[in-house]
C-alpha positions as CSV (number, residue, x, y, z in Angstrom):
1,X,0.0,0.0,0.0
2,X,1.4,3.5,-0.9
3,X,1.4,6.2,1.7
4,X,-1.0,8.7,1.2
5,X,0.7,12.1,0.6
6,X,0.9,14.5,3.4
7,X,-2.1,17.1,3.9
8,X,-0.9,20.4,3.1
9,X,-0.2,22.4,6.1
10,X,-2.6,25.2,8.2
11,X,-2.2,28.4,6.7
12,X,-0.3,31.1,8.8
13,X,-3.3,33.4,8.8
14,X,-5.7,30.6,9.8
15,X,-3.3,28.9,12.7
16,X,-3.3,32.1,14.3
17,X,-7.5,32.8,13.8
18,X,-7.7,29.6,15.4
19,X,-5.2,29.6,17.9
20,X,-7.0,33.2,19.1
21,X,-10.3,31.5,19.5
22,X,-9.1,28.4,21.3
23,X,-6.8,31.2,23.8
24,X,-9.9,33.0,24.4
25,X,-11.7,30.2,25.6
26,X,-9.0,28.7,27.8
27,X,-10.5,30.6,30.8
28,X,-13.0,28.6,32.9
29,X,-15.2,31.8,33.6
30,X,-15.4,33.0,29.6
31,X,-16.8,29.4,28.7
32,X,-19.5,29.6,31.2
33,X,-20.2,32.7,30.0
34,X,-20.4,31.9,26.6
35,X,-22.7,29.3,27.7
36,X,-25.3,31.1,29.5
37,X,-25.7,33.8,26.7
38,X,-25.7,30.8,23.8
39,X,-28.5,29.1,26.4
40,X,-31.1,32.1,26.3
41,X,-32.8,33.2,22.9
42,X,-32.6,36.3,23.5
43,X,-29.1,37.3,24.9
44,X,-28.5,38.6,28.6
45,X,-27.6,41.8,29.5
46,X,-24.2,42.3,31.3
47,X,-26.0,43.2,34.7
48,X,-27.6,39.8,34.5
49,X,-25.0,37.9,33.3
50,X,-22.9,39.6,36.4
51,X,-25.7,38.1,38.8
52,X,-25.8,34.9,36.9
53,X,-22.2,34.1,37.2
54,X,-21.7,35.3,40.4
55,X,-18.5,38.0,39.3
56,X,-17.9,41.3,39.5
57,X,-19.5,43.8,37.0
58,X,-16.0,45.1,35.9
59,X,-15.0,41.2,36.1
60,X,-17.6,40.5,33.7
61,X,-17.7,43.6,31.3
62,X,-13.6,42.2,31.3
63,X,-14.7,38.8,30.2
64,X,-17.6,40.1,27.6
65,X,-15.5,42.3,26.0
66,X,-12.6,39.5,24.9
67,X,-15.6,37.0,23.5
68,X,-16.6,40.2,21.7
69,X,-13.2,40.9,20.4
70,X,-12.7,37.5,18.9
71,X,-16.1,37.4,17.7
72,X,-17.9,35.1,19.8
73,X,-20.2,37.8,21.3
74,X,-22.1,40.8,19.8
75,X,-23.0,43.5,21.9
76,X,-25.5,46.5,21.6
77,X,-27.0,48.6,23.9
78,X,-30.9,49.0,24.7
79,X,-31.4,52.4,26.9
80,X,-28.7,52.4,29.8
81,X,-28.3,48.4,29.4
82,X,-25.7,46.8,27.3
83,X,-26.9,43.6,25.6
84,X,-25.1,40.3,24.8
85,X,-26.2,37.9,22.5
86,X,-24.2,34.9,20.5
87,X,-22.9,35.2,17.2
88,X,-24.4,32.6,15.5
89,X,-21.5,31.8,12.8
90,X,-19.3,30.9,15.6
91,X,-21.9,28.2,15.9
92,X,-20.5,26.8,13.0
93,X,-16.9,28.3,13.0
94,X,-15.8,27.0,16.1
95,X,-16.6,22.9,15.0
96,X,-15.2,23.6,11.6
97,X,-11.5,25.0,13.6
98,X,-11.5,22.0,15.7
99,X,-12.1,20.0,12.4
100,X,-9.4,21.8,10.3
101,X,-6.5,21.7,13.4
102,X,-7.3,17.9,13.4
103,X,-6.8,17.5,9.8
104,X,-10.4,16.4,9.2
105,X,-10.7,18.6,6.3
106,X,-8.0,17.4,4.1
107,X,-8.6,15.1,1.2
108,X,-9.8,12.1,2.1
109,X,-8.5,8.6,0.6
110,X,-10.7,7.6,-2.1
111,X,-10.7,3.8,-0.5
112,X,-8.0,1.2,0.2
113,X,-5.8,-0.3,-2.3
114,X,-4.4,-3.0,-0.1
115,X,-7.2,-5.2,-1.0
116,X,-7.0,-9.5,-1.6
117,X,-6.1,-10.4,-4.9
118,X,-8.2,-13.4,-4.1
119,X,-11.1,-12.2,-3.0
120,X,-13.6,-11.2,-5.9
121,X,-16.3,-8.6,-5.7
122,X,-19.1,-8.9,-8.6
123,X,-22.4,-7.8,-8.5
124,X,-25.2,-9.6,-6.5
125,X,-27.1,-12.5,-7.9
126,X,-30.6,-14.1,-7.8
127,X,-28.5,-17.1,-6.7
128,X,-26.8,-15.1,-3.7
129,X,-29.6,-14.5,-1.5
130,X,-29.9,-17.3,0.6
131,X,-26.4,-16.3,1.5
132,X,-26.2,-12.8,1.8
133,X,-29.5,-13.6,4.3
134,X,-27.2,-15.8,5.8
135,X,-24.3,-13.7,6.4
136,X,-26.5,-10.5,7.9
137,X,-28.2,-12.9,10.2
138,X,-24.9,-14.0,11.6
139,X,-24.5,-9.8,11.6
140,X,-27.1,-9.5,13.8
141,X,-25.7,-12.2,16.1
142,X,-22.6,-10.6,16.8
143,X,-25.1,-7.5,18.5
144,X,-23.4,-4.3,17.4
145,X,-24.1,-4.6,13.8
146,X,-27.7,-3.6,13.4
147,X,-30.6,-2.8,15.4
148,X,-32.2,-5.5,13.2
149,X,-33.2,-8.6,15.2
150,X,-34.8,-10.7,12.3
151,X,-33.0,-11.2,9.3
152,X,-35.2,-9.1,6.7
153,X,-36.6,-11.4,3.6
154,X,-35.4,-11.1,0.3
155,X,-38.2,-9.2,-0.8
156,X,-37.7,-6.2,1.5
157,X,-34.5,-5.8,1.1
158,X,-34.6,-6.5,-3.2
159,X,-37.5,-3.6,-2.6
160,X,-35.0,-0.7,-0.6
161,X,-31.3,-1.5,-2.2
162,X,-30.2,0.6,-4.8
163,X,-29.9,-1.3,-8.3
164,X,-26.7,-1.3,-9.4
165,X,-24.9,-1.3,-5.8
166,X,-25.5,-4.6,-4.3
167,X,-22.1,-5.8,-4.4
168,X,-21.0,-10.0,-3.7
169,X,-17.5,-10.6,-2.1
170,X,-16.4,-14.2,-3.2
171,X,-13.5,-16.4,-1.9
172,X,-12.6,-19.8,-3.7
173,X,-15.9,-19.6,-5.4
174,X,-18.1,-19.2,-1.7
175,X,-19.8,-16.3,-0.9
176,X,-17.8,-14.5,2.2
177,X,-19.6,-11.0,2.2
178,X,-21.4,-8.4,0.7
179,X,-22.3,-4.6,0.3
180,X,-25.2,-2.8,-0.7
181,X,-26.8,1.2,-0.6
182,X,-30.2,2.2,0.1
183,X,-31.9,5.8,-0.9
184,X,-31.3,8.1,2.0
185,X,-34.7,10.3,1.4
186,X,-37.2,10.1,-1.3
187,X,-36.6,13.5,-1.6
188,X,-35.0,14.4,-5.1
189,X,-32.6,16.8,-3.8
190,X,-31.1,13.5,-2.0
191,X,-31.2,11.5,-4.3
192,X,-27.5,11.1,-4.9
193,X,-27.2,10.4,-0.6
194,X,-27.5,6.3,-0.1
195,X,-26.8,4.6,3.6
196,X,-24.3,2.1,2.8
197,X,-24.4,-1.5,4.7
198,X,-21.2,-4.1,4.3
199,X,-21.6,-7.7,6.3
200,X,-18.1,-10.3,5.8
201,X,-19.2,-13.9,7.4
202,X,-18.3,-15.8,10.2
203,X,-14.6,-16.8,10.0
204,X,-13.5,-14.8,7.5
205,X,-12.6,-11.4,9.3
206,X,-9.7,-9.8,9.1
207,X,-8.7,-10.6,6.0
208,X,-9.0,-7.7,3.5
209,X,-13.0,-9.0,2.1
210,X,-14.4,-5.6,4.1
211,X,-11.6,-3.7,2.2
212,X,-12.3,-5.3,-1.4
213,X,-15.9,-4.6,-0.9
214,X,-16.0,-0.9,0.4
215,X,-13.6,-0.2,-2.2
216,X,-15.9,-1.8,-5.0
217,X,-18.6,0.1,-3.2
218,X,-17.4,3.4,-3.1
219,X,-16.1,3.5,-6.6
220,X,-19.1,2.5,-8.0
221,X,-21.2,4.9,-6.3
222,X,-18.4,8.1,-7.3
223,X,-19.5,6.4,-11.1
224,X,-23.0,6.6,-10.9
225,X,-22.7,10.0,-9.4
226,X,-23.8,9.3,-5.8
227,X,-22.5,12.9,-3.6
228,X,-22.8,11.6,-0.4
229,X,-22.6,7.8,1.2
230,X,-23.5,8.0,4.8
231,X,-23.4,5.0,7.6
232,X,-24.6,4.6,11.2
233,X,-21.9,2.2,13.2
234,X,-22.2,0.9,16.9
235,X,-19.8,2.6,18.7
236,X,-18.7,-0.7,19.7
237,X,-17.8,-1.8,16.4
238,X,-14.6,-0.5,16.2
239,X,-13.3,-2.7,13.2
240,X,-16.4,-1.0,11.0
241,X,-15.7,2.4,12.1
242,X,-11.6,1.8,10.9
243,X,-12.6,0.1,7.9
244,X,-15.1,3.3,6.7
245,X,-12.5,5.9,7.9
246,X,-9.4,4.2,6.0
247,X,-12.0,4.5,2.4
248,X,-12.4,8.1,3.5
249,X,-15.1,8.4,5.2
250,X,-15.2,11.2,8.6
251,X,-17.3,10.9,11.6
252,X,-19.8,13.4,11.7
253,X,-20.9,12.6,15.3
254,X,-22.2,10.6,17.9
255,X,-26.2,10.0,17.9
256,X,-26.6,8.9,21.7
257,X,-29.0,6.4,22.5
258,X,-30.4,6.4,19.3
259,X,-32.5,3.3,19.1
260,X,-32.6,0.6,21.4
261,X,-32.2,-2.9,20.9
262,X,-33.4,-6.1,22.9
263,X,-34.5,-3.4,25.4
264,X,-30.9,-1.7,25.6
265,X,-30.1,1.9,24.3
266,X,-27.2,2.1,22.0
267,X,-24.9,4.7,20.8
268,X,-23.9,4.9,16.8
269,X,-21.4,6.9,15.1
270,X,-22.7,8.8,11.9
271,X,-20.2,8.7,9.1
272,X,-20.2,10.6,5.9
273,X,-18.3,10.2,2.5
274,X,-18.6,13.1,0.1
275,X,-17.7,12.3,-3.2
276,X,-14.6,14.5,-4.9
277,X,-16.5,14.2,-7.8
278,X,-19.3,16.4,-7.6
């Protein structure tokens, strides 16, 4: 496998934005501010926030003032009073300057390329069913692979998988995994989003058929002009979650207790592949 070439590095100008945001928070008293003005719809004046917090007036005007300097605060004044209310792009500024220290941003990898020059991936089959039905139902065993507790019949699943991305991992001519996407909305304006599913059976992990498969699967979808792929993984499932970052895929977040299963609430990781393509 080639190394993947080095991300270019954080522009001067943006290192020290960031760096002047990240400073102004590292004060204890400035976060909980932030907090309490982000927390009320309309903003807080500085005599309230002063009472909220427990400080000083001077103390606080102090503390309002460098949020407002950076940008995380906008201040006017009503009468004698001097409101405070949250700029709202820092709602979105301060996520994407964690995202771009972290390297998050960079180009992604378009998938591996260490993949098993024994392992075949074809498209599914009217003969593959009884296995793919197989292999999700020893999925759904293992307990951090779907919320599913049945294995769906042919039908339903032939009904919501996207023709043309139902993808058939084969090893010394047996079925060993397989892939598919299904339509993320019916909405049109998502109609290039699919959720993406990948299942590799019993006894055969570890050895490069997830790889062969997401790689089929995300070139495939780049082809047909899919934007977005998206996946929901168990946090637990910390072989999935490697497997979807290393074909470029970044974690958008953590849905807590999203859905429960056998009457236990479970965590997933949402993860997102956007396409260079379009």
């Amino acid at each position: 496998m080639t190394a993947a070439p080095d991300a270019p590095l954080l522009a001067d100008a943006d290192a020290a934005t960031y760096a002047s945001w990240f400073a102004c928070l590292a004060e204890p008293t400035r976060v909980r501010l932030l907090h309490a003005v982000a927390t009320s719809p309309r903003g807080r004046t500085v005599g309230q926030l002063t009472e909220i917090l427990g400080i000083s007036q001077s103390t606080c005007s102090h503390h309002v003032r460098k949020l407002a300097e950076v940008g995380f605060l906008r201040l006017h004044k009503e009468g004698t009073a001097t409101w405070v209310t949250v700029n709202a792009a820092c709602c979105t500024g301060l996520p994407h300057a964690a995202d771009a220290v972290m390297g998050l941003l960079a180009p992604r990898p378009c998938c591996p390329d260490d993949v098993p020059t024994d392992v075949t991936v074809r498209a599914l089959g009217d003969d593959d069913w009884p296995a793919v039905r197989r292999i999700y139902g020893e999925g759904i065993a293992t307990g951090i692979a779907t919320f599913e507790t049945t294995v769906p019949s042919r039908s339903s699943l032939d009904a919501k998988w996207l023709p043309g991305h139902r993808w058939i991992a084969e090893l010394d001519g047996a079925v060993v995994g397989w892939a598919a996407a299904t339509p993320a909305s019916a909405r049109e304006c998502y109609s290039g989003v699919a959720e993406t599913s990948i299942y590799v059976a019993n006894g055969h992990h570890g050895r490069g058929i997830g790889k062969a498969l997401i790689r089929k699967q995300v070139m495939a979808a780049d082809e047909a002009g899919l934007w977005t792929l998206q996946t929901s993984i168990f946090t637990e499932n910390r072989a999935s979650l490697g497997l979807h970052h290393a074909a470029g895929f970044r974690t958008v977040g953590i849905r807590e207790r999203i859905a429960q299963r056998d009457g236990v609430w479970h965590d997933t990781v949402l993860l997102e592949r956007r396409s260079a393509a379009c």
